[in-house]
Every structure is written in structure tokens, then in C-alpha cells.
C-alpha positions in Angstrom: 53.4 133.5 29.7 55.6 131.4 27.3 56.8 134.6 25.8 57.8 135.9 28.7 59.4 132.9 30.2 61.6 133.1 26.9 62.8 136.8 27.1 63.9 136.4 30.7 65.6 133.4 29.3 67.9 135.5 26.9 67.9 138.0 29.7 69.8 135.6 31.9 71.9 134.5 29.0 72.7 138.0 28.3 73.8 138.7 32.1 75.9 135.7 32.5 78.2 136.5 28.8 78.9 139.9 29.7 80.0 138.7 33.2 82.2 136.1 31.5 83.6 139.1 29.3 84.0 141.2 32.3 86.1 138.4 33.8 88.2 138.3 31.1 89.0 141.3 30.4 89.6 142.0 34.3 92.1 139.0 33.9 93.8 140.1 30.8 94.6 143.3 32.7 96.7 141.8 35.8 99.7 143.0 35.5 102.9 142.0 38.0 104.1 144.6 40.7 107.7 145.2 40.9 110.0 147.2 42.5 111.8 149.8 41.0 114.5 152.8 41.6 115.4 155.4 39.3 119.2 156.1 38.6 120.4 159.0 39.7 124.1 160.3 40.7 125.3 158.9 44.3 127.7 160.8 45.9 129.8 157.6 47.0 132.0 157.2 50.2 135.6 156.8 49.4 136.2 154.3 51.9 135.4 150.7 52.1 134.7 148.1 55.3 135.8 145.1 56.2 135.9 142.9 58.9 139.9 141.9 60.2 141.2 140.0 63.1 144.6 141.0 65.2 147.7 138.6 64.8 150.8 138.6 66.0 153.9 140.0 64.0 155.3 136.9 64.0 153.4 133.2 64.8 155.2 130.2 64.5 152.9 126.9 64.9 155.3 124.3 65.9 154.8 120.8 65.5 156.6 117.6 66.2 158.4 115.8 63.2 157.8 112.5 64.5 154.4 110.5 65.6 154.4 109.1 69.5 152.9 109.8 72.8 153.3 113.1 74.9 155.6 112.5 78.1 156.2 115.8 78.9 154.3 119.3 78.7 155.9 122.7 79.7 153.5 125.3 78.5 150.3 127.0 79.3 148.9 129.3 76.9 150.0 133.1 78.0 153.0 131.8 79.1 156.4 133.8 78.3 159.3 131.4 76.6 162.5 131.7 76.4 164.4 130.3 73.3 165.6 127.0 73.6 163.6 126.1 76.6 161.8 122.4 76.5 158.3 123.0 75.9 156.9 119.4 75.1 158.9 115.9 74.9 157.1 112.2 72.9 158.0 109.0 74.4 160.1 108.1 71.0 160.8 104.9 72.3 161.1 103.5 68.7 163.2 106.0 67.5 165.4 105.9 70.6 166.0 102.0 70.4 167.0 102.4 66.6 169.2 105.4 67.8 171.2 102.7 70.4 171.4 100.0 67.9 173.2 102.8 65.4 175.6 103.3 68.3 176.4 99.8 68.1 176.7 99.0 64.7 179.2 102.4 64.5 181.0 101.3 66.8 181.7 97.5 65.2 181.7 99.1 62.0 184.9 101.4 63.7 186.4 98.3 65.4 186.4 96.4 61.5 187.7 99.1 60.3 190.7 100.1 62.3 191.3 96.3 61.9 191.2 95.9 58.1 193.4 99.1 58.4 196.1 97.4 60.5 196.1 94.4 57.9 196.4 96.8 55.3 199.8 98.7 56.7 200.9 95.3 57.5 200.4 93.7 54.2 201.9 96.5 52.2 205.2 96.4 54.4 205.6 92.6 53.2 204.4 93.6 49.8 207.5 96.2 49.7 209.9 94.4 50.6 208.4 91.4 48.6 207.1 89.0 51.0 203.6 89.4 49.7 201.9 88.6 46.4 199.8 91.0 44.6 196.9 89.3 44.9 197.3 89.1 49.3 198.0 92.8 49.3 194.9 93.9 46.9 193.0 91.7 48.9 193.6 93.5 52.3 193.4 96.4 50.4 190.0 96.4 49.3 188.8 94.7 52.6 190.4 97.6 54.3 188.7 99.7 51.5 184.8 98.0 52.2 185.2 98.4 56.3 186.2 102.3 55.7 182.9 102.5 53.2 180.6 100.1 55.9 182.0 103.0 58.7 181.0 105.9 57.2 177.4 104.1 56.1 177.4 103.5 59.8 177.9 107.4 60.3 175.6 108.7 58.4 172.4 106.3 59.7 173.8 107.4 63.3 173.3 111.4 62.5 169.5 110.6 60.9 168.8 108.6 63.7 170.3 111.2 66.2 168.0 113.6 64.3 164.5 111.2 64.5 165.1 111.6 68.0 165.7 115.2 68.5 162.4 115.1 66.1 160.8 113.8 69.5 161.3 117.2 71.5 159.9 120.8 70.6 162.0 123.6 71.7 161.2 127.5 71.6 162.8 129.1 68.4 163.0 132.3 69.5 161.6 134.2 72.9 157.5 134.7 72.6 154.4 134.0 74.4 152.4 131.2 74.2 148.8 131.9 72.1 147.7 127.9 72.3 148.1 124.9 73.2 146.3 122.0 71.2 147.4 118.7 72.8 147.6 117.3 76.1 149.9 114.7 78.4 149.8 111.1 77.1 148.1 112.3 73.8 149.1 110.7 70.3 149.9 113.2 68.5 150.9 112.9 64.0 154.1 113.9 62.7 153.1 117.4 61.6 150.2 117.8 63.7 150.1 121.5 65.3 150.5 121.3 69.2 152.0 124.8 70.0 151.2 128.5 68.8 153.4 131.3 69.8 152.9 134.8 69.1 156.3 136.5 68.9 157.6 140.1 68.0 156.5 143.7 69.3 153.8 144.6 66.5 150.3 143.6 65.6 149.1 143.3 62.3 145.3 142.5 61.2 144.6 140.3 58.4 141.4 141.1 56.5 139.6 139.1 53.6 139.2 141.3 50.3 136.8 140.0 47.9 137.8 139.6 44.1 136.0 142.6 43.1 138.1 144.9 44.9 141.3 143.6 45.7 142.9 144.9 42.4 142.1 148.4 44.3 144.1 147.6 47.3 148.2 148.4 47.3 150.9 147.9 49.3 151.6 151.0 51.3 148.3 152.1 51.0 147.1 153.3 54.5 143.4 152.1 56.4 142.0 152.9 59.8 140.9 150.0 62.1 138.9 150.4 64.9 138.3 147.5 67.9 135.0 147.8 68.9 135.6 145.7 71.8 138.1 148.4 73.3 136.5 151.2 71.8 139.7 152.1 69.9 140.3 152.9 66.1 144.3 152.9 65.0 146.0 153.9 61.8 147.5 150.9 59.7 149.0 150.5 56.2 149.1 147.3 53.7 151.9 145.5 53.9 151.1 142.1 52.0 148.5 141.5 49.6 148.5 138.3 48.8 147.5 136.9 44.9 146.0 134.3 45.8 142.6 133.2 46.6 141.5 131.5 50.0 139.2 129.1 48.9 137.7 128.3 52.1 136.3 132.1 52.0 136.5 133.1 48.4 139.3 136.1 49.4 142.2 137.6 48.9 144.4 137.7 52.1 145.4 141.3 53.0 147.5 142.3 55.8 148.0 145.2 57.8 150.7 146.9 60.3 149.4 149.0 62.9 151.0 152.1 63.1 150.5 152.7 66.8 149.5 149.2 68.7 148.0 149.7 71.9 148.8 147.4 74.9 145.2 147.3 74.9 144.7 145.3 71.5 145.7 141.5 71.6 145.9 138.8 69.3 142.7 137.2 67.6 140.6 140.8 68.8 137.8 141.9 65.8 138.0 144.8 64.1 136.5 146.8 61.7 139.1 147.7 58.8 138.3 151.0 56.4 141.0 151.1 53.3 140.7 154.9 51.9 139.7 154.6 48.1 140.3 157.9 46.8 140.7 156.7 43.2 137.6 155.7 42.5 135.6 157.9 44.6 133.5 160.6 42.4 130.9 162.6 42.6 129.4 161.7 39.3 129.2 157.6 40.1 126.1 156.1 39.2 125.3 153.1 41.8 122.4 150.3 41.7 122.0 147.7 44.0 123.4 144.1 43.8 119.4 142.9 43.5 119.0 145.2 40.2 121.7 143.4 38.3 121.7 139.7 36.5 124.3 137.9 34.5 123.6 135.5 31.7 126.1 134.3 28.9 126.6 137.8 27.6 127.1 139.8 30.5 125.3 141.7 33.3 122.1 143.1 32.9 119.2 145.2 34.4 116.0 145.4 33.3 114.7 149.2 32.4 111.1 150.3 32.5 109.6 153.0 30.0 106.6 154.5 31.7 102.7 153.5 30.4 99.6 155.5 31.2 98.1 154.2 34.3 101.2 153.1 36.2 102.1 150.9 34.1 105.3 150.2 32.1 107.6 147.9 29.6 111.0 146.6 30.8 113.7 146.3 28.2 116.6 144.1 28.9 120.3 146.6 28.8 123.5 145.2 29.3 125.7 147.2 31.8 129.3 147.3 32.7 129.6 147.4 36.5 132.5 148.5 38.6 133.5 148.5 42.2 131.1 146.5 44.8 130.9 149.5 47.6 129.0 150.0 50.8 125.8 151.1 48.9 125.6 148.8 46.1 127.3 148.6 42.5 129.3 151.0 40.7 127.7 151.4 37.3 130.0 152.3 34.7 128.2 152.0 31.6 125.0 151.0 30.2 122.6 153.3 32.0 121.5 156.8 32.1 120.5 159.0 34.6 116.6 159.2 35.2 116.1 155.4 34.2 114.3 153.4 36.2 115.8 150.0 36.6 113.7 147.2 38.7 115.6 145.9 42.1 114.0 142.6 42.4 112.6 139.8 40.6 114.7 139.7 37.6 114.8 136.0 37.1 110.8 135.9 35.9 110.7 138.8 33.5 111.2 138.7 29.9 112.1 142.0 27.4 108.9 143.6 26.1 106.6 142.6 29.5 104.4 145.0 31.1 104.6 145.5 34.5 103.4 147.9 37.1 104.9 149.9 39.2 
């Protein structure tokens, strides 16, 4: 009895360490999943996306040059203006009371003047004919000289005042139609402050936002097709400004475009859809991953290659890559893969070189 009480002892020790082995082992061999694509030539669309809006040929924002309250509002947004025509007036009572009080010191300023200047004719007469001293006739000299300086100081504060008040008053600059209006009847409004947007000129344009990574690829000249959802249109444009510098609110490059053929149909601030044609770097033999397969550290971009194991398993190597242009399917590879690699698309940032993984 005791013996056999002792060999199913060993027998239960026996069970439970090759269960503990078998755990282990089945642990050692967990492998992580990922998700893969093999490289292989793309044959890439020459022609790029982007998302525009319509603007007028010419917009002019007009603002006021002076801060006050509005008295007087003559617009409506659609409304045709002619040029000149009053569209909004500020109370500018400030500026119209200092205006009045520059009248008046002119016009003692011209009264001292012209009086100096008779004392001055007179005095040199009796200086002449030498009834005057020297000293009496450089004095009413140089007092007639200080009221002819003090007149035109007088002039020149009346013209700036003149101006603060025509600052008051916003007329039309050229014939156009009003887009928006952004302030009201009896609203303080800043010195500055946009109030009026007028849309003038015959022709559209559509400006677009080109990311960094391509905008050394677009040209002036170079011709895109635009299509308006919204209407069901699409129009032929070209590039007429590229601008080199960087909007920082949307981390582009402002592009603009001339419609070829604008439609009475497509207005100001309409979406559209804007394709540039990039026939230069369009090939048949382009190699393209997608934006998930590639990571940057301090030397570079990277992806991660596999080289296949028995059982479905495999070791990724770290390859650094040059990449090119970011298109509609993913990243132009330029160098640093070959065809038939497989690359992983996701979950770059928790691998290291040498793991193995399964695919």
C-alpha cells in the first residue's frame, strides 16, 4: 500500500513538470501577427487631387482707417456697387471736432501771418530810406518769418486732419459685387477691422492647398481640371501663382488657379475638386508603399522587411528607404527596396531588427 501510494506520488509529479514544460514552450512560441504587403511595381496615376474653393478675380476687403461707431450702412451682400458710391459712414465725431478746430487755428495762423507780413513791407520801406534801425527791421523780419512757418504747420495738421476724417467713410474702389458684410448699424468697429468683401472682375480662380511634399512639382502654367461637384461641372484651369510660402494655419503652400472657361454657374466660395496632371513623375516602373509602412528616426525613413521562416513565420530587418512623391495610393519609393520584398504596413513603432514575427 505504501509503495503504491509513493509511485502515484512521482506519477503526479511527473504529470504536473511536463505540463509546466509544455506551458513554456507553448509560451516561448507566441509570436506577434503583423500585417504585411509585398512590393511590387504600381502602375501610378499621373494626376493628383485636391480639394480648392472658387474666388473671385479680384477681392478687395475694405476696412475703415479709423475706430468709431457705424452711422450709416449702404450694402447688402449680392449687391452691385458702383465706384465711389458711399457704402458705410462712422460717427467720427472726434476726428470731426479736431478737423473744425484745424480750420480755426489756419485761419488765425493766416490772419498773423498776412499781419506780420504787412509790418514787414512796412518796416523795410522805413529801413530804405533810413528811418528804421537794423535791429526794428530784423525784428519784423523774423516775426513775419515765424507767422509764415506757424501757417504752413497750420496747413499741414488741417490736410491730416481732413484725411482722419475721410478715414471715417468707405467708398467702392472700383465697380463689384458685394460677397459680405461683417458689421452692422451702431456697431464699434477697430481701425483695420474688415467690414466689407467685394468680389470684383469677370474671372474665377480656385485656390487650392499643396502640401510640402509636392508643391516643388507644381509650375506656373501648368494646366489642371476642376470639377464642382455641387453643379455637376468639371472646367479646365492652369496655375497662375504658386506661392513660396507656407500657410501655417494648414501646413500648405497656396496655389492658384484661372479657369479657362468660367461658367455663370460657378460662384465664389463653391468646392471643388482640383486634379494637376503630373506627367513627370508618372511611370510605369514606380514602386509605391503606403504611408503606414514607413517610419522616420534620426537617420532617415525606414520600413521594416520580413525574410520568410518555415511555418509562417519570419525576421524583419530594419532598411532605410528614400521616398518620393506622396500620391493617391501611397508613397513613391525611390530607393531602398526591391521588388518581391515584403515590407510590414502597420505597427512599426513596437518592433525591433532581428524579431520574429508571423505573418
Amino acid at each position: 500500500m505504501k509503495n503504491t501510494t509513493i509511485v502515484a506520488f512521482f506519477l503526479t509529479v511527473l504529470i504536473f513538470n511536463t505540463s509546466c514544460k509544455e506551458e513554456k514552450q507553448e509560451a516561448k512560441n507566441v509570436f506577434r501577427i503583423v500585417r504585411y504587403t509585398e512590393v511590387s511595381y504600381s502602375d501610378l496615376d499621373n494626376a493628383k487631387s485636391y480639394s480648392g474653393k472658387a474666388v473671385a478675380d479680384q477681392e478687395m476687403e475694405l476696412s475703415f482707417r479709423s475706430s468709431g461707431i457705424i452711422t450709416e450702412k449702404n450694402v447688402k451682400v449680392g449687391q452691385n456697387v458702383k465706384q465711389g458710391e458711399l457704402l458705410m459712414k462712422l460717427d467720427n465725431i472726434q476726428a470731426k471736432l479736431t478737423y473744425e478746430q484745424s480750420v480755426a487755428a489756419l485761419n488765425t495762423a493766416k490772419s498773423e501771418m498776412y499781419t506780420a507780413k504787412s509790418e514787414f513791407e512796412r518796416g523795410r520801406k522805413l529801413y530804405e530810406q533810413g528811418n528804421y534801425t537794423l535791429s526794428k527791421y530784423q525784428s519784423v523780419m523774423n516775426a513775419f518769418e515765424n507767422a509764415s512757418n506757424q501757417y504752413a504747420s497750420a496747413e499741414r495738421k488741417l490736410a491730416i486732419d481732413k484725411e482722419q476724417v475721410r478715414n471715417g467713410y468707405i467708398y467702392a474702389p472700383k465697380d463689384a459685387v458685394v460677397a459680405e458684410v461683417n458689421a452692422n448699424l451702431n456697431e464699434t468697429v477697430s481701425s483695420g477691422q474688415s467690414v466689407i468683401l467685394l468680389n470684383a472682375g469677370n474671372d474665377l480662380n480656385v485656390e487650392v492647398g499643396v502640401p510640402e511634399n509636392t508643391i516643388n512639382n507644381i509650375y506656373v502654367g501648368m494646366n489642371s481640371t476642376l470639377t464642382f461637384k455641387s453643379i455637376e461641372q468639371t472646367v479646365s484651369g492652369k496655375v497662375i501663382e504658386v506661392s513660396p510660402i507656407l500657410d501655417r494655419e494648414n501646413a500648405t503652400f497656396p496655389v492658384k488657379i484661372r479657369l479657362n472657361d468660367s461658367s455663370k454657374k460657378i460662384h465664389p466660395g463653391m468646392l471643388s475638386d482640383v486634379k494637376f496632371d503630373f506627367e513627370h513623375i508618372a511611370s510605369e516602373y514606380n514602386m509605391v508603399l503606403p504611408l503606414s509602412a514607413i517610419g522616420e528616426d534620426a537617420k532617415g525613413n525606414f520600413v521594416y522587411a520580413i525574410k520568410p521562416l518555415e511555418d509562417s513565420l519570419g525576421t524583419v530587418t530594419k532598411q532605410y528607404i528614400k521616398v518620393g512623391d506622396l500620391t493617391d495610393r501611397g508613397v513613391v519609393i525611390n530607393s531602398g527596396v526591391e521588388v518581391g520584398q515584403i515590407i510590414v504596413t502597420a505597427g512599426l513603432q513596437t518592433l525591433i531588427s532581428g524579431q520574429t514575427v508571423k505573418l
